[in-house]
C-alpha positions in Angstrom: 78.6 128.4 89.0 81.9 129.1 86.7 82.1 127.2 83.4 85.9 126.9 82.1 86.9 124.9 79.3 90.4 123.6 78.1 90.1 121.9 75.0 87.5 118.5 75.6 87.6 119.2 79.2 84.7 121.8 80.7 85.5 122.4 85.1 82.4 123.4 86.1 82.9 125.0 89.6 80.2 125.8 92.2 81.3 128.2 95.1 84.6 129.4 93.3 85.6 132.0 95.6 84.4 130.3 99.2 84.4 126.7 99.0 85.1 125.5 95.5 83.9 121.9 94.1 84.5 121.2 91.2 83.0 119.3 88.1 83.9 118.1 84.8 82.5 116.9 81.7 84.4 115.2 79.3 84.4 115.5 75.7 84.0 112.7 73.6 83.5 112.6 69.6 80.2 111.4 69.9 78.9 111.8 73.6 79.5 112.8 76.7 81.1 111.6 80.6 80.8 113.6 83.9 83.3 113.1 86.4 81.9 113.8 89.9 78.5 115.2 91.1 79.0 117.5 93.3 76.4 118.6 96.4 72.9 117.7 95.6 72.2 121.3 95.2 74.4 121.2 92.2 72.5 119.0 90.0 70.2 121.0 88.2 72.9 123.6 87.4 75.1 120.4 85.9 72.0 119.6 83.9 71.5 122.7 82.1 75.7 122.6 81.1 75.5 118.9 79.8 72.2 119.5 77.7 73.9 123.2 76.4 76.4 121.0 74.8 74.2 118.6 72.3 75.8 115.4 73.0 74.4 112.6 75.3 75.5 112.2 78.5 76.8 108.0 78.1 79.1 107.9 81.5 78.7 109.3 85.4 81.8 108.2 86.7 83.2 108.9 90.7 86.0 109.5 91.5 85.8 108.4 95.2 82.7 108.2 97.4 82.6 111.6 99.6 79.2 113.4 99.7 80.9 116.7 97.9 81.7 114.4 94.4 78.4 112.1 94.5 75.5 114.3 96.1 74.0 114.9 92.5 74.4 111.2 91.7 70.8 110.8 92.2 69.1 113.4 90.0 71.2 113.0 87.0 70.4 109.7 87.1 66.9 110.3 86.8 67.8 112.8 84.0 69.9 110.7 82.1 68.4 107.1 83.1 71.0 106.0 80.3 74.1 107.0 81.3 76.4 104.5 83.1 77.2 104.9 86.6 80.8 104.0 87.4 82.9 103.6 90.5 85.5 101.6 92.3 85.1 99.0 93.6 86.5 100.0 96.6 84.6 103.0 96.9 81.0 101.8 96.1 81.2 100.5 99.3 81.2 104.4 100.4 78.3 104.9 98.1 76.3 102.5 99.8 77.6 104.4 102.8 79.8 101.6 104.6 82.8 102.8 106.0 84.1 99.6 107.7 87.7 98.9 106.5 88.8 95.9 104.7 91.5 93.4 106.1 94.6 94.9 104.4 93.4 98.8 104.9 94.9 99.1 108.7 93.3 100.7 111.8 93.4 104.3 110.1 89.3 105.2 109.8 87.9 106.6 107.1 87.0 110.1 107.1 84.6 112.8 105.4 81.0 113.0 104.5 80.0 110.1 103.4 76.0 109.9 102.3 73.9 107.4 103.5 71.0 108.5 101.1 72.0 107.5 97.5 69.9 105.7 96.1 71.6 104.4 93.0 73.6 101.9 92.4 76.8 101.6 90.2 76.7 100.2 86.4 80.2 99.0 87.1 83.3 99.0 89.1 86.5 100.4 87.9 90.2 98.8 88.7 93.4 100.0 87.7 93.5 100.3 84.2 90.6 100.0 82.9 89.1 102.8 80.3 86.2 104.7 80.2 86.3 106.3 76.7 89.4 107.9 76.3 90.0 107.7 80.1 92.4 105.2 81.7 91.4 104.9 84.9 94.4 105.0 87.4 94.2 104.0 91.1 94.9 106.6 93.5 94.1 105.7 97.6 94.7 107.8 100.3 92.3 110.6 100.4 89.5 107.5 100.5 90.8 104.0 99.8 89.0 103.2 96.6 90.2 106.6 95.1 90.8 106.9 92.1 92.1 109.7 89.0 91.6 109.7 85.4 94.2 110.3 82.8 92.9 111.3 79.2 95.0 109.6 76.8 94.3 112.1 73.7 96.0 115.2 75.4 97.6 113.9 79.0 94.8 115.7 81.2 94.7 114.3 84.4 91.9 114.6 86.9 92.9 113.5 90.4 89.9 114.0 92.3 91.4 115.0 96.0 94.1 113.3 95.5 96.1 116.4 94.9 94.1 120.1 95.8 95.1 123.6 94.0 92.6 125.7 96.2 95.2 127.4 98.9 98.1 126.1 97.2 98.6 123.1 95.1 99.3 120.4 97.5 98.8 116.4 98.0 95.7 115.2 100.1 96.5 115.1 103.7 99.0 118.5 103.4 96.9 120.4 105.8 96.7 124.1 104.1 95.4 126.5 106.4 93.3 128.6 103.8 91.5 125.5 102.8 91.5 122.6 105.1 88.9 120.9 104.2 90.5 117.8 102.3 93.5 117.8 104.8 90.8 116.7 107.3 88.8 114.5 105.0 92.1 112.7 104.3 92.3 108.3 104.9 95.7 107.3 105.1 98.5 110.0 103.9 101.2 107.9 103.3 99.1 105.9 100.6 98.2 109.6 99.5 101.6 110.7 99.1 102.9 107.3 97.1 99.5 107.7 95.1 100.4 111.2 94.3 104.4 110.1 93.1 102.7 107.9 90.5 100.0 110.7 89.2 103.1 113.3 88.9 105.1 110.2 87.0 102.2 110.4 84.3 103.8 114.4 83.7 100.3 115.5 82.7 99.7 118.6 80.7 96.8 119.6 82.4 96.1 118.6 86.3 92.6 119.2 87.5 91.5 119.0 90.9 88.6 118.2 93.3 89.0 121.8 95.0 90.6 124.3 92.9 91.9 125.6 89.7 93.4 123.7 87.0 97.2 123.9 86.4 99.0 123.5 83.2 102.3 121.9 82.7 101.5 121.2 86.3 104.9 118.5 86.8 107.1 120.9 88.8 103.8 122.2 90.9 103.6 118.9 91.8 106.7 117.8 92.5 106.7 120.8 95.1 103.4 119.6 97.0 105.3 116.3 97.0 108.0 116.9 98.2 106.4 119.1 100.7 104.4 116.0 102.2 107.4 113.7 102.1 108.7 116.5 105.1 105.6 116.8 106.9 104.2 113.4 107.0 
């Protein structure tokens, strides 16, 4: 595992060179949120980082339901028993391993790993909007329908889950990049991707960071590429 910090944020990324999923931790003044879980595997490893840095752990928060950003959600909730597990509301359906489509989703199915051996349940469910610390929580579907990407009002980080990758070549979910495939084929519904990544890019982050991937700085023009990119191919 590689530990990379920019300012509050800390990616912590398993498999970096193969098959890189990444997790972050978030900074606060006084504690602590992780954003994604990653493989079961993963959890002791995000452990040990979170107690290295002194500060409870007061958040777990998804940002969509696939098996490679919640497989840990199990163990660190034994760990930290405390800490608040947050969701969509869409997606906790995906955590409780449901994948039946709602009455305004289409015919489009949903696709990826989704678990069907998590045990916990969420603390809450997160809508548009709402704030987890200094997070504002901003809906993103596409790559799952309940996805979602979290915007860090102190210094315009964004983390976007899948919604965008960086791993083979920055580029929204559903752009099917042949050195890295993987969320390409894990992908829902790439037209509410691509619209989902227009708004992210409207935010013009200073930092994006990425399910899969390395961070980008002053990421707008990156992104606009990858956009504009889908808008030909979908």
């Amino acid at each position: 595992m590689k530990v990379t910090q920019f300012d509050t944020l800390y990616q912590l990324t398993f498999f970096p060179n193969l098959f890189p999923v990444n997790c972050y931790i978030i900074e606060e003044e006084t504690e602590l949120t992780l954003i994604d879980t990653g493989l079961a595997s993963h959890g002791p490893k995000i452990i040990e980082v979170i107690k290295s840095l002194s500060k409870p752990l007061s958040t777990i928060l998804l940002t969509h339901g696939h098996d490679d950003h919640v497989g840990s959600v199990d163990i660190l909730k034994k760990e930290f028993p405390d800490a608040q597990l947050c969701i969509s509301a869409r997606d906790s359906l995906l955590l409780n391993g449901d994948k039946r489509l709602l009455d305004d989703e289409g015919m489009l199915p949903i696709k990826g790993g989704i678990s069907t051996k998590i045990k916990s349940s969420p603390d809450r469910l997160l809508y548009e909007q709402n704030t987890v610390g200094s997070l504002k929580v901003i809906s993103s579907p596409g790559h799952t329908p309940g996805s979602i990407s979290l915007f860090d009002e102190r210094n315009s980080f964004l983390i976007t889950g899948d919604a965008f990758q960086t791993k083979g070549g920055i580029a929204v979910a559903g752009t099917l990049k042949l050195t890295f495939p993987f969320p390409a084929f894990a992908t829902w519904d790439k037209n509410r991707s691509l619209n989902s990544a227009k708004q992210l890019a409207s935010l013009h982050p200073k930092l994006l960071a990425v399910g899969h991937g390395t961070c980008i700085t002053d990421p707008y023009e990156a992104m606009m590429k990858a956009i504009q990119k889908a808008e030909n191919t979908f």
